[in-house]
N, C-alpha and C positions, 0 to 999 in steps of 0.2 A: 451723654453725647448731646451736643447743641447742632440742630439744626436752621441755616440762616439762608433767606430767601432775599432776592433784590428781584423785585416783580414792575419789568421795564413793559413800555407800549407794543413790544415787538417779542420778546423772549421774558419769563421767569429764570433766571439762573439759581441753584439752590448745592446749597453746601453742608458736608457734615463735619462738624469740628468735635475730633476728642484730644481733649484742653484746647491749646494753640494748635494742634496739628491738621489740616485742612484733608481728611481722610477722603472724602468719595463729591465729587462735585457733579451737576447735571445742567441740562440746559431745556427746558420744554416752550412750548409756543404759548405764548397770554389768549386766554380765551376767554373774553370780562363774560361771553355767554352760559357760561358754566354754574353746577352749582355747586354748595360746600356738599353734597356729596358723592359727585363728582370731582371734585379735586383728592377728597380724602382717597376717592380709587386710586386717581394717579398717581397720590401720594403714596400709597399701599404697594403699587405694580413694580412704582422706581427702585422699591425697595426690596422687593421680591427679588427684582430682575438681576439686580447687584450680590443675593445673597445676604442680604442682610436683614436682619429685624429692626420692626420701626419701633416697637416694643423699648427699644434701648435709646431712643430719642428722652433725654429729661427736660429739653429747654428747646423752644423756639423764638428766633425774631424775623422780624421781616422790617421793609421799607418797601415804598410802592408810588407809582406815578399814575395810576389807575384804581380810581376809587369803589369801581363797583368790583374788580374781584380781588381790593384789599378786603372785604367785608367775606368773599365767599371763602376767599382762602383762608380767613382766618378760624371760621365754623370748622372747614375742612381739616387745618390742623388742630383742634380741638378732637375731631371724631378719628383722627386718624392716630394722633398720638397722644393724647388725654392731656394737651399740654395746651397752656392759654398764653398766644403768643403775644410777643414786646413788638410795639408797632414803635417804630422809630419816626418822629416827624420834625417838623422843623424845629421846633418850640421845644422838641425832649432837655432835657436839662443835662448837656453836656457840654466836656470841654470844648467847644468849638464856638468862639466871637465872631455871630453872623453881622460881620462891619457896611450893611450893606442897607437900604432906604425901605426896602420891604422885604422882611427874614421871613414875614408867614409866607411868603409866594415861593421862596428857594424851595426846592424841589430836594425834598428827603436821600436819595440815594448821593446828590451832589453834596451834603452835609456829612454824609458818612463817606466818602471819599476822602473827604481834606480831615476829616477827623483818624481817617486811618494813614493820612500821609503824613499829619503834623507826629501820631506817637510814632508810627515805625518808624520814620526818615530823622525826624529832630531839626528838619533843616525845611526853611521856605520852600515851595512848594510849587510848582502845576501841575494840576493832574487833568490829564486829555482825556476823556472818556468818549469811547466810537459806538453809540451806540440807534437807537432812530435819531435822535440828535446825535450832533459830536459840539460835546461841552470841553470847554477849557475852564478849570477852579484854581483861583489864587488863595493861599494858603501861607500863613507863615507858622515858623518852627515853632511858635509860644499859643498856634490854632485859633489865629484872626482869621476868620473868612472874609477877603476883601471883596470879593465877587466872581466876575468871570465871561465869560463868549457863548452865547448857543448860537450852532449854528445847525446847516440841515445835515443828515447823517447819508454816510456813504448810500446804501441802501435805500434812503429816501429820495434821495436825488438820483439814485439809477433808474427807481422805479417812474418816477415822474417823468425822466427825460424818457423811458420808452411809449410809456402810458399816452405822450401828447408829440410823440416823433411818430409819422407815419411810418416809416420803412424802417426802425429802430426795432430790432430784436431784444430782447433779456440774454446777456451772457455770461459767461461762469467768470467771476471774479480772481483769474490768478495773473499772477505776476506779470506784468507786459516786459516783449524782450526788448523793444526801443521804443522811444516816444515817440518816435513820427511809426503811425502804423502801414502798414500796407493793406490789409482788409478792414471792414467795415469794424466789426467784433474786436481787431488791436486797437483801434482808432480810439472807441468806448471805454477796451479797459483801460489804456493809457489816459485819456481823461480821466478816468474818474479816480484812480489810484493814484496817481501821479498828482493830478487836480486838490485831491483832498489832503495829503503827504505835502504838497505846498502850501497849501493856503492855512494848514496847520503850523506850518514855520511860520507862516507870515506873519501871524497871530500872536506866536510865540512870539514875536520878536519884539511887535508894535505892543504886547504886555509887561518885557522887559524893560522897554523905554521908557513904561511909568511906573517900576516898579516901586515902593516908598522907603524900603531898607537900600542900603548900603551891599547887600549879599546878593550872587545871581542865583535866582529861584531854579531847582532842581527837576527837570522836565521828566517826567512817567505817566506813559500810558496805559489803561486801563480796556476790559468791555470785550465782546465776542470779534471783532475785527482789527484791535489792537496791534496786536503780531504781524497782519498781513500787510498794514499800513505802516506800521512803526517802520519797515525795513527800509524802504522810501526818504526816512525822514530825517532830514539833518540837526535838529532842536532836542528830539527827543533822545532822550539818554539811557531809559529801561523802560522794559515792559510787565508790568505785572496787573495780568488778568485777573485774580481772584482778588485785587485791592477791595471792591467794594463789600465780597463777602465776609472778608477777612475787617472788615472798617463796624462791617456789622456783629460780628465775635465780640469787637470791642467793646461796641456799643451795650449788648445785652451784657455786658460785665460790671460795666460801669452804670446801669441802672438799676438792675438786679442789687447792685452790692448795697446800692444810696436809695434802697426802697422806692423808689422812682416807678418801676415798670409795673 
C-alpha cells in the first residue's frame, strides 16, 4: 500500500493507493506547530479510526509548500510506518519540462498536477487547483510545463474581506440562489462564488489566447473546493479532486523505479 500526502498551507490531503486504486483518502488541518511525534499519532488515529492497519503501508511520498512540517511529517512517517518517504520537489527527475525562468521557485504540488494531467489525459492541459491560492497550470500532452496564474484562494479572500469589513460576518459557503442577493450573507456568497467561478473563466480564456500549440487545452479542476466552484463555471470541463494525489502515485513510481527516490 502506498500512501501519498500533498501537504498544502491550509489542509494536508493524504491518500491510500493499493496499486492505482485510490482506496481511503483524508483531509486534516496543516499544523507546521506539530512534532514528528505528533503527526505519527495522527497518522496512527486516521488509521485506526478507518479500521485499517498502517502496518500495510510499504511506500510513502509526499510534496509540500510548507517547509517546517515537510521535515516533521516526514520523521513522523518514518515512526509511524517504518517507511522513509519520497519528497517530491521541483528539481525531482521527472517527466515534467518546467518551460518556465525559475523552475526551483515552481511550487511542488503545481509539478505534480500537470505531471498527473500530461499522463492521465495525453492531451494539453489546465489544471485549476482551489486551494489557499487558486493556481491555474499550463501543461501540454508531451508534459511541457509552460507556467500558469496564482491567484488569491476562495477562502483567502473570504477571510480577508471579513477580517478588515467591519459589519462583514463569516458565512457558510453554499450555493447562492441568485446573484443579486437580498441579505447581507447572499450578497457575500454570491460574490465570492460567483466572483471566483468568473474570474476563473476569465483567466481561462486570456490563457487560451496565448496558447502556443494549435489544440484547445483541456480545463480540469482539482483541491478541496473544486466541486462547489466548478459548478459556476463555464471553461471548466471536469472535476477531479484527488488529481494531485493521484499525480503523486505517479510520481513515487516513476522514482522509485529510476532509483531516484
Amino acid at each position: 500500500m502506498l500512501l501519498a500526502l500533498d501537504i498544502g498551507n491550509a489542509e494536508i490531503s493524504l491518500g491510500l493507493f493499493g496499486g492505482e486504486d485510490l482506496e481511503r483518502s483524508w483531509r486534516v488541518t496543516t499544523r507546521p506547530d506539530r512534532t514528528p511525534d505528533e503527526w505519527a499519532m495522527v497518522l496512527r488515529a486516521l488509521f485506526d479510526e478507518a479500521g485499517l492497519d498502517i502496518t500495510t503501508v510499504t511506500g510513502t511520498v509526499l510534496c509540500s509548500v510548507v517547509p517546517p512540517t515537510t521535515d516533521a511529517m516526514t520523521e513522523g512517517l518514518l515512526a509511524a510506518t517504518g517507511t522513509a518517504a519520497v519528497v517530491v520537489v521541483p528539481d525531482s527527475p521527472l517527466p515534467v519540462t518546467l518551460d518556465v525562468d525559475e523552475p526551483l521557485t515552481v511550487g511542488a504540488d503545481r509539478v505534480v498536477n500537470t505531471l498527473a494531467a500530461s499522463r492521465l489525459f495525453g492531451l494539453d492541459t489546465i489544471v485549476v487547483d482551489f486551494g489557499t491560492a487558486t493556481t491555474l497550470d499550463c501543461v501540454t500532452a508531451d508534459g511541457h510545463f509552460l507556467g500558469g496564474i496564482i491567484a488569491p484562494g476562495l477562502l483567502t479572500s473570504a477571510e480577508s474581506l471579513v477580517r478588515r469589513a467591519a459589519k462583514l460576518s463569516p458565512t457558510e459557503l453554499t450555493p447562492p440562489a441568485h446573484a443579486i442577493g437580498k441579505r447581507t450573507d447572499e450578497c457575500l456568497k454570491a460574490g465570492l462564488l460567483f466572483g471566483t467561478a468568473d474570474a476563473v473563466d476569465g483567466m481561462v480564456r486570456r490563457i487560451k489566447a496565448e496558447w502556443p500549440t494549435p489544440r484547445v487545452p483541456k480545463v480540469v479542476s482539482t483541491g478541496g473546493l473544486a466541486a462547489l466552484i466548478s459548478k459556476f463555471s463555464s471553461e471548466i470541463e471536469e472535476v477531479h479532486p484527488d488529481l494531485t494525489l493521484r499525480g503523486l502515485r505517479i510520481a513515487h513510481g516513476i522514482l522509485t523505479a529510476s532509483g531516484a527516490a
